[in-house]
N, C-alpha and C positions, 0 to 999 in steps of 0.2 A: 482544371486543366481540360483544353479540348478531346474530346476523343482522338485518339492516335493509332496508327498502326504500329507497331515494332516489332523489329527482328533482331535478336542477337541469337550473339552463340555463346554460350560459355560453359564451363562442369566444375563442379566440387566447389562453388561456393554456396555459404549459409543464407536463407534467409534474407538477413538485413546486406550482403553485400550485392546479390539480384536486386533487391527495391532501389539500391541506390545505382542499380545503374541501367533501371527502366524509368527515373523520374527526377528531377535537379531537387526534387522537397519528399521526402517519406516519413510518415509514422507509421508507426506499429503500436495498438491497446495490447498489452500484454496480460494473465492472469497468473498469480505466485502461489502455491500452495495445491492442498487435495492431492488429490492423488500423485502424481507428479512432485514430491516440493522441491525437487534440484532445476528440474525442469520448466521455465515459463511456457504457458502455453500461449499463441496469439491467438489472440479475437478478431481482431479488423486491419487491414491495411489502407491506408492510404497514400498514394500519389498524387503531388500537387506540384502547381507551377511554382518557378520562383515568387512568381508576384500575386499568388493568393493565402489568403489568410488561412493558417491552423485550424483543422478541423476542433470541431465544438467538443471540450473538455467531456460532457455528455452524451457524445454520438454514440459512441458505443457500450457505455458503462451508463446505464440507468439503473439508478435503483427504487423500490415501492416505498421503503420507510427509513425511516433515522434515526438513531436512539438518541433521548436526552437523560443525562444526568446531573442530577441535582445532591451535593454533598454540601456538609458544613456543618456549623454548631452554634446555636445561637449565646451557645454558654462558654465561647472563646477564652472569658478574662482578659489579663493584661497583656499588653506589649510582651512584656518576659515569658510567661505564658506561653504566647503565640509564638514564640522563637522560638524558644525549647521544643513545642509539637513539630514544627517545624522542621527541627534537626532532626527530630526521629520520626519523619514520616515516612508510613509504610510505602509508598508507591509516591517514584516521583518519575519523570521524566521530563527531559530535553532534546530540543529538536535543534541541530545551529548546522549551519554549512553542510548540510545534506546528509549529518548525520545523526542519527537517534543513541540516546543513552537511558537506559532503563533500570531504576530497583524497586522492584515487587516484592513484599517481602507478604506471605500467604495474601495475598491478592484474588480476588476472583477475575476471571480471565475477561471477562467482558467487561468491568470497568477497567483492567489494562489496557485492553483495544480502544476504550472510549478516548480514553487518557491520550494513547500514542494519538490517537486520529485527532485528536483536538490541538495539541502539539505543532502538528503536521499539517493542517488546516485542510483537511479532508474528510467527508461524509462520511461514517461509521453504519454501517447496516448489520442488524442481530438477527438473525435466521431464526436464532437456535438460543436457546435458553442454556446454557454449558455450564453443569456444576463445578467446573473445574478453577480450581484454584493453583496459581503460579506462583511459586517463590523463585525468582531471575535477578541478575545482575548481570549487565554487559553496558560498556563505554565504546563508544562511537563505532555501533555499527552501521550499515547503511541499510536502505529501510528491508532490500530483499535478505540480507543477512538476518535483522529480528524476524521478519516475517517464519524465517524458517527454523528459527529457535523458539520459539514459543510453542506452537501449536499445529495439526494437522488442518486443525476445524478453522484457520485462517487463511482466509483469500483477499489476497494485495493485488489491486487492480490499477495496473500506469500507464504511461507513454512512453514511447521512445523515438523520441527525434533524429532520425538517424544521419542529417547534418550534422547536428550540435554533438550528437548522442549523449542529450542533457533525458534526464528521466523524471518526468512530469506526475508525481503520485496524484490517483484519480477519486477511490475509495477501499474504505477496508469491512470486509465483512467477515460475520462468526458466520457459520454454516455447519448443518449438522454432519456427524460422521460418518463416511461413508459407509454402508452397512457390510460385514465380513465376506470376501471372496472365499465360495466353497469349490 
């Protein structure tokens, strides 16, 4: 969008109702969790014209690394087997129409975030090494709802289209805890 002057007036609105009426296209990168976790805090605004492209999924959320994990058993056995582990497996999770469904059952917490994030088709980044272990259950939450049932040491990082206000998840990271307020 060309550089612009503007003038409005207006009072008592939030946020996303100001961006949407300094620009025909806004987003907002949002952060979920830490200190705050009811509250999203925003990272970056943007202002665009109708007719240019969405800013880059990575403008504002980069991350230095990415976890991978590698699970499985080379000693499967049969079909029957493989069902049965199947039906009692510890940690499953599903991602469908925007919203997540989660059972951990003693879980360590950062192959649960691998788990959701791979689900979810988002970058996972591990700060922090977290001994913690989750046993959870919940059916279709959406992603800021898990975010904030799980853990403090979890930061959900997304978009929000404030046209659409379709919610674009970015990446999720474990990060360590913050250390005690004296």
């Amino acid at each position: 969008m060309e550089r612009q002057k503007v003038t409005l007036d207006f009072g008592g609105l939030n946020l996303e109702a100001t961006l949407r009426m300094l620009a025909p296209q806004a987003y907002v990168d949002y952060v979920l969790g830490g200190d705050d976790p009811e509250q999203p805090k925003p990272l970056a605004i943007y202002l665009q014209g109708l007719n240019e492209r969405p800013p880059s999924l990575t403008a504002s959320v980069r991350g230095n690394s990415e976890a991978v994990l590698i699970e499985g058993n080379t000693e499967d056995g049969s079909d029957e087997q493989a069902q049965q582990k199947k039906d009692e497996d510890p940690l499953k999770v599903t991602f469908a129409n925007n919203l997540l469904s989660v059972r951990a059952h003693k879980q360590p917490l950062s192959v649960v975030l691998f788990k959701i994030a791979s689900e979810v088709g988002v970058p996972f980044e591990m700060r922090y090494e977290s001994p913690a272990v989750v046993d959870v259950e919940f059916s279709n939450y959406s992603l800021e709802q898990a975010v904030r049932s799980l853990s403090p040491e979890v930061r959900f990082y997304y978009r929000l289209d404030l046209q659409t206000f379709q919610t674009q998840p970015l990446r999720l990271l474990l990060a360590a805890p913050a250390p005690p307020k004296s």
